[in-house]
C-alpha positions in Angstrom: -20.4 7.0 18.7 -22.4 7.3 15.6 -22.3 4.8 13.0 -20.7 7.4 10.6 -18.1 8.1 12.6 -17.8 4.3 13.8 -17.5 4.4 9.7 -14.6 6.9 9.1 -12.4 4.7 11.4 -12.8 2.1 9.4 -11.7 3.7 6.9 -8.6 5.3 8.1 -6.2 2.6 8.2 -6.9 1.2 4.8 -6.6 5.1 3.4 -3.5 5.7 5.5 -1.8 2.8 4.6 -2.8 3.3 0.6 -1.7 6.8 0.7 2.1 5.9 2.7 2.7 3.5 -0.5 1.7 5.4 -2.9 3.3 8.7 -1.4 6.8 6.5 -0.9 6.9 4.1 -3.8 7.0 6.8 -6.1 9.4 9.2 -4.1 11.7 6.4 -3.6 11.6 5.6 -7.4 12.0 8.8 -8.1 15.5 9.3 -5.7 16.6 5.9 -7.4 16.8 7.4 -10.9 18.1 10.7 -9.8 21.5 11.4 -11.6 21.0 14.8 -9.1 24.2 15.0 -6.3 23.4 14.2 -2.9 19.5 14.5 -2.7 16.5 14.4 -5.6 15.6 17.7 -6.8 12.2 19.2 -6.2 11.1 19.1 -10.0 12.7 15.1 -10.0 10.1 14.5 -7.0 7.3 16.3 -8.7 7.8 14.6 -11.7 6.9 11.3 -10.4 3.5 12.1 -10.0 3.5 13.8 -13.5 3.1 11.6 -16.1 0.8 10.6 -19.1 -3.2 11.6 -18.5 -1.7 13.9 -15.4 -0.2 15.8 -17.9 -3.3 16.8 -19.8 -5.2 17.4 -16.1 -2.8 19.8 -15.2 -2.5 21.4 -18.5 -6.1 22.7 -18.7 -6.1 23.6 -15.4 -3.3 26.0 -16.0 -4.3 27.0 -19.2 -7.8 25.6 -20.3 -8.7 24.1 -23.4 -7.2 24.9 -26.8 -9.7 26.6 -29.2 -7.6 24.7 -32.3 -8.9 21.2 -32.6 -5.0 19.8 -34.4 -5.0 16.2 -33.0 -1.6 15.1 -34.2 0.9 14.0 -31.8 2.7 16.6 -30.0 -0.3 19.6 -30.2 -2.9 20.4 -27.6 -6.2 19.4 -29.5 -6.2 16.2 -27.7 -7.0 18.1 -24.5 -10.5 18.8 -25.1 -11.2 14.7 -24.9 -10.6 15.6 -20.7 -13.9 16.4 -18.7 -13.6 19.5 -17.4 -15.2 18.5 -13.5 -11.8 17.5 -12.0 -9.2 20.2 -14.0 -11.9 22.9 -11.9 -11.2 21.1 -8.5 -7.6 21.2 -9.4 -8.0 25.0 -10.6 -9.6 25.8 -7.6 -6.4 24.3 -5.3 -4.4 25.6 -7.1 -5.4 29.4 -5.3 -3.6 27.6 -1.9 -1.3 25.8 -3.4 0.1 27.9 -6.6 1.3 24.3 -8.5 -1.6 22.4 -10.2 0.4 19.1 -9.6 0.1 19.5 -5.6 -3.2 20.5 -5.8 -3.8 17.5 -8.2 -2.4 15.0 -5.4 -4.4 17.2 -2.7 -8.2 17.0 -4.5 -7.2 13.2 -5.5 -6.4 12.0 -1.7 -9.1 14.2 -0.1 -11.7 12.6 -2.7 -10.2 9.0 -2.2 -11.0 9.2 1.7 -14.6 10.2 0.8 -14.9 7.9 -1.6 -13.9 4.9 0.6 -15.9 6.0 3.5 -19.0 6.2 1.0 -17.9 2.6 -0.3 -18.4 1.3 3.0 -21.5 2.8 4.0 -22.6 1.0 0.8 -21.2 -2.1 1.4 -22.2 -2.1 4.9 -25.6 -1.4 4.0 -25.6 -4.3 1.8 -23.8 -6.5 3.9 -22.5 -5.7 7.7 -19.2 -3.7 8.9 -17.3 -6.4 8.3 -17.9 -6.9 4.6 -17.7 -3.2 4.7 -13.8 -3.6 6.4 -13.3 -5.9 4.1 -14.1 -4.0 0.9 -12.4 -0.2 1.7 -9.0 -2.8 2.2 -9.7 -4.0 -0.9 -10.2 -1.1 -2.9 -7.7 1.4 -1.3 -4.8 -1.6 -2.3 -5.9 -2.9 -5.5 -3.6 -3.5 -8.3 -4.2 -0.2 -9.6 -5.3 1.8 -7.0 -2.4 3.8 -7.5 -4.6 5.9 -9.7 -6.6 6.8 -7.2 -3.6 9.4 -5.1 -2.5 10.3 -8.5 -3.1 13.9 -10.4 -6.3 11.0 -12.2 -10.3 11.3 -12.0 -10.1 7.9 -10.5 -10.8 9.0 -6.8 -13.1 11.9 -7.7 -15.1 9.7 -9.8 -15.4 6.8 -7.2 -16.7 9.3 -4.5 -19.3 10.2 -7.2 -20.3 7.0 -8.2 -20.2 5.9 -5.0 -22.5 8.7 -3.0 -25.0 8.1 -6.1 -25.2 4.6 -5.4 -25.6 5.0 -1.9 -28.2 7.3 -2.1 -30.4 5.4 -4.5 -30.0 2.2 -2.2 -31.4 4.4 0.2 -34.7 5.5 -1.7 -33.5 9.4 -2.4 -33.9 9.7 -6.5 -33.4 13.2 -7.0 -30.2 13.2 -4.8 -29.0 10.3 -6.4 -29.3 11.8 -9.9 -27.6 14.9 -8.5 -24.8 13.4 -7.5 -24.6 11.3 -10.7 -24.4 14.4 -12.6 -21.1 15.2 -10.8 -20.0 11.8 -12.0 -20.4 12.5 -15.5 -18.9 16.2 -14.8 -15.5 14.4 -14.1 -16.1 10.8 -17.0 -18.4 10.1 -19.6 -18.4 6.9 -18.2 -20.3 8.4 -15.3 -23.8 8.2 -18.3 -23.1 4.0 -16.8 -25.1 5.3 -13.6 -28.1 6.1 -15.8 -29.9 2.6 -16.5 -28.2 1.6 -13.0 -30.4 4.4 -11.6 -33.7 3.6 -13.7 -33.2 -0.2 -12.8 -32.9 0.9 -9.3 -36.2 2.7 -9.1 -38.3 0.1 -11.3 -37.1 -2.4 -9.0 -38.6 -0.4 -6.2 -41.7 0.5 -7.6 -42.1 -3.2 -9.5 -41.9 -2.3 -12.6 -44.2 0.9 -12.3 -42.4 4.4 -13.8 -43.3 7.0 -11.8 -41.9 11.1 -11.9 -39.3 10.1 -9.9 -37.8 8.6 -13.2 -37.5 12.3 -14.2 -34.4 13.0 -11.9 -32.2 10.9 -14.9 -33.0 13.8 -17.1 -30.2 15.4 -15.2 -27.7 12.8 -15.2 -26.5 13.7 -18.8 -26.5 17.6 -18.4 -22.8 18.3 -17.6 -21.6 16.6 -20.8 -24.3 18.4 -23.0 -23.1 21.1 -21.1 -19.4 20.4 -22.0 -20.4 19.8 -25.8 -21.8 23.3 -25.6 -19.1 25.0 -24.7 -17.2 22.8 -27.0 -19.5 24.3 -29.3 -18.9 27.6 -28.6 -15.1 27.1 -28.4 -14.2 24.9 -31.3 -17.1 24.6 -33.4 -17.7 20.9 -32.6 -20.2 19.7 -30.4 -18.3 16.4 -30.2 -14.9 17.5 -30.1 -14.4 15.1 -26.9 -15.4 12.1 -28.7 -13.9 12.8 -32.1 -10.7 13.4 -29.8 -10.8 10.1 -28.3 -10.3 8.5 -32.3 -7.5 10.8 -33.4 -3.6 9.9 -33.5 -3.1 10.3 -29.7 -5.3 8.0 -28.4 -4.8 5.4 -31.5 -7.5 5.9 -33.6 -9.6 4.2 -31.5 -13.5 4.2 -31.7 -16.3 1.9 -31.0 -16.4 -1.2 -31.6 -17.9 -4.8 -30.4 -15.3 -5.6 -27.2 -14.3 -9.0 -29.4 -12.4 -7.2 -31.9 -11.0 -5.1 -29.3 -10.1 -8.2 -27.5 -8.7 -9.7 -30.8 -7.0 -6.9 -31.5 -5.1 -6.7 -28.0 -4.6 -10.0 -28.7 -2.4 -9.1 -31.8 -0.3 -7.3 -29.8 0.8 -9.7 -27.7 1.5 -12.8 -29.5 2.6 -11.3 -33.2 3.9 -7.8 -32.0 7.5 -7.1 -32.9 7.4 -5.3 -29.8 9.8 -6.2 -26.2 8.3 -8.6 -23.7 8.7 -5.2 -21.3 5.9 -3.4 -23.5 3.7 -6.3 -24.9 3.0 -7.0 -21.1 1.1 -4.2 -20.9 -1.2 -5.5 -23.3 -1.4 -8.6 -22.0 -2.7 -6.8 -18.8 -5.5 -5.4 -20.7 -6.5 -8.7 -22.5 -6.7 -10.5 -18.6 -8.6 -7.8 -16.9 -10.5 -7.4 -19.9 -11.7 -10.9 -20.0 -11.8 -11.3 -16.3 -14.4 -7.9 -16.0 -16.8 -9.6 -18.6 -16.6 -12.7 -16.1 -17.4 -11.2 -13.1 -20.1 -9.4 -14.6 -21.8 -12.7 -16.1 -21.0 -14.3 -12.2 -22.4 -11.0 -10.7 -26.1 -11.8 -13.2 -25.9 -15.5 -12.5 -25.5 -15.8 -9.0 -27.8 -12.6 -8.2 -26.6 -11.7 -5.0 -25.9 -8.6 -5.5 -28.8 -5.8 -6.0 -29.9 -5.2 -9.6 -28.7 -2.0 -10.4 -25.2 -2.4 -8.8 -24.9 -5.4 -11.1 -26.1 -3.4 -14.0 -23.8 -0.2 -13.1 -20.9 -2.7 -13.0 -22.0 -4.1 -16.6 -21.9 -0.8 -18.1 -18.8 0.1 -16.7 -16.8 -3.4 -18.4 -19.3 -2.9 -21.4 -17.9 1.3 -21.9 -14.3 -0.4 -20.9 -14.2 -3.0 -24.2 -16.5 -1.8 -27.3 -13.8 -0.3 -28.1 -11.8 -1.3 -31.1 -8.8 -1.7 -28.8 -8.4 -2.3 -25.9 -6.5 0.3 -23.7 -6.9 1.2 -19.9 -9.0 -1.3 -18.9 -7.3 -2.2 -15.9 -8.0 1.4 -14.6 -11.2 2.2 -15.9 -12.6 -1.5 -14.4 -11.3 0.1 -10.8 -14.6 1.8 -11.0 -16.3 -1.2 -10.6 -16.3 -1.4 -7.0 -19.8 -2.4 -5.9 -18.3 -6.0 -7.5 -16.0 -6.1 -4.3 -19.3 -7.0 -2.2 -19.6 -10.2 -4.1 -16.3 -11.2 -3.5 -16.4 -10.7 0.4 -19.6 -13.1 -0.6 -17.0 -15.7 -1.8 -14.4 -15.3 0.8 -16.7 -14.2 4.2 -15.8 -17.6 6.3 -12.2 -17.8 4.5 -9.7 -15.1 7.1 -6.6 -16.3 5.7 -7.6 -16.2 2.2 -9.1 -12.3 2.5 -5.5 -11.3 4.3 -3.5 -13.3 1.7 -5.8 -11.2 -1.3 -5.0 -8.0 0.4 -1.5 -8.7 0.8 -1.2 -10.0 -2.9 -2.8 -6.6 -4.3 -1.2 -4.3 -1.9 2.0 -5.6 -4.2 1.0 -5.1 -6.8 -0.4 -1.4 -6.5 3.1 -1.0 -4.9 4.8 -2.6 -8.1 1.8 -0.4 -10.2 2.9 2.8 -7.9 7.1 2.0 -9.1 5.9 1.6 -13.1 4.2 4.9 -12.8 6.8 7.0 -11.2 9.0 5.6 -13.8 7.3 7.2 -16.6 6.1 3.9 -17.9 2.3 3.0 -18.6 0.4 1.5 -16.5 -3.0 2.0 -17.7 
């Protein structure tokens, strides 16, 4: 047998088991609450994977983007600060399937299953097939790896991010950069493979450019692209990121991550708010704080390859400059390539890896429950 195929089953029973929790938690959530006779409705079962960001996915996949920038609450302007790479995938679907929401669930577990097969041909590149076992467990039942089944760009992005890596560990630039480009197609956030990338070559070629460094020229083009046809269909070039500060996403803009952090802060210890909402925030302060830690382990230690260190610093870095803090939890998923230094720290310790799985494979059921429910999770 090859050693992709010895690969993909590896990675089944960590997929398998990821996608039976988070296909169940949220069906059996969803029957819970039903005030429906006998058995849930349809709708009541599709509405458990329907909530919050899925909402604005599915949206312009059915109907695209609005031409009328009106960010107040309740109107459709908000829409355009959505990357357009996965609402296509989900468009595209949607010709089989006829319901954007199935087709959301379809593209987001297909892309999951590539994306962990790619994580562990990185990781096993890095390290061996164990740390490579090790870290598609990890991943597929993190805390919020719920996001990753879910009508989200989490799984799509990961299989982006995590083919580009791959293929600049392995020396191939240009494809790498490709690849990359699909990231940012999907997230902005996908512009953190860019000094990740140049870091990666330099290192290579000790400290000498060459063309090669061309190929990042690329990286950047789908969102010029998307500010174009933002351009063209609202008269803003920037629509996406003046979106992101309006009313429906809290006025929030870019800021130094401490008075993000302060301000999260605020809302947990003088809010007038419940315990049952301020713990949200108080999720976003720990994983804030704990992101910006494993980063400064991740550059102290050095065990990790250069540019995988600096690809997970960009991705905490474009988490928290902002002037609060919101979805970190999620957005931080994408720092996967981080997972290789913790096999580093438990590779002679069994019991504790198992206990770690089994601890976070709670919690993304717990995470799975809070979504279905229509409550935010991140």
């Amino acid at each position: 047998m090859t050693a992709g195929g010895s690969l993909w089953r590896l990675v089944l029973p960590p997929f398998l088991t990821a996608r039976a929790v988070g296909l169940l938690v949220p069906l059996l959530t969803a029957w819970q609450q039903s005030p429906a006779r006998g058995l849930p409705t349809g709708g009541e079962l599709r509405a458990a994977f329907d909530h919050w960001d899925s909402e604005s996915y599915v949206a312009i996949a059915e109907h695209g983007y609005p031409s009328h920038l009106d960010f107040g609450l309740g109107q459709p302007g908000h829409l355009v600060a959505f990357f357009p790479g996965y609402p296509m995938l989900i468009r595209a679907v949607m010709a089989v399937t006829g319901d954007a929401v199935v087709a959301g669930l379809l593209v987001s577990t297909a892309l999951e299953l590539v994306a962990l097969r790619l994580l562990a041909g990185l990781v096993a590149g890095e390290r061996d097939r164990s740390a490579a076992r090790f870290a598609t467990w990890v991943v597929a039942l993190w805390p919020y790896a719920a996001f990753l089944g879910l009508v989200y760009t989490e799984s799509t992005f990961a299989a982006a991010v995590a083919g580009s890596l791959l293929l600049a560990r392995r020396g191939r630039m240009g494809s790498a950069c490709l690849v990359a480009a699909l990231a940012c197609a999907v997230r902005v956030t996908g512009l953190a493979l860019v000094p990740a990338l140049l870091v990666e070559q330099l290192v290579r070629r000790r400290g000498r450019p060459t063309l090669q460094l061309a190929w990042l020229l690329v990286v950047p083009v789908p969102v010029l692209l998307f500010g174009a046809y933002l351009r063209l269909h609202t008269g803003d070039w920037l629509a996406w990121f003046h979106a992101e500060g309006s009313v429906s996403f809290d006025y929030r803009h870019l800021d130094w991550p401490w008075v993000g952090a302060r301000a999260t802060w605020d809302s947990v210890v003088i809010s007038p708010l419940p315990a049952s909402s301020t713990y949200v925030f108080a999720a976003e302060l720990a994983w804030g704080v704990a992101g910006g830690a494993v980063c400064a382990a991740l550059w102290i230690r050095r065990r990790l390859p250069a540019s995988l260190t600096t690809y997970c610093t960009m991705v905490w870095l474009l988490s928290v400059c902002v002037s609060y803090w919101i979805s970190v939890p999620r957005y931080e998923l994408a720092m996967f390539p981080a997972v290789i230094a913790l096999w580093d720290l438990l590779a002679r310790r069994p019991d504790w890896r198992a206990a770690a799985v089994a601890a976070s494979a709670g919690l993304f059921a717990f995470g799975a429950g809070i979504y279905a429910s229509a409550r935010w999770l991140g």
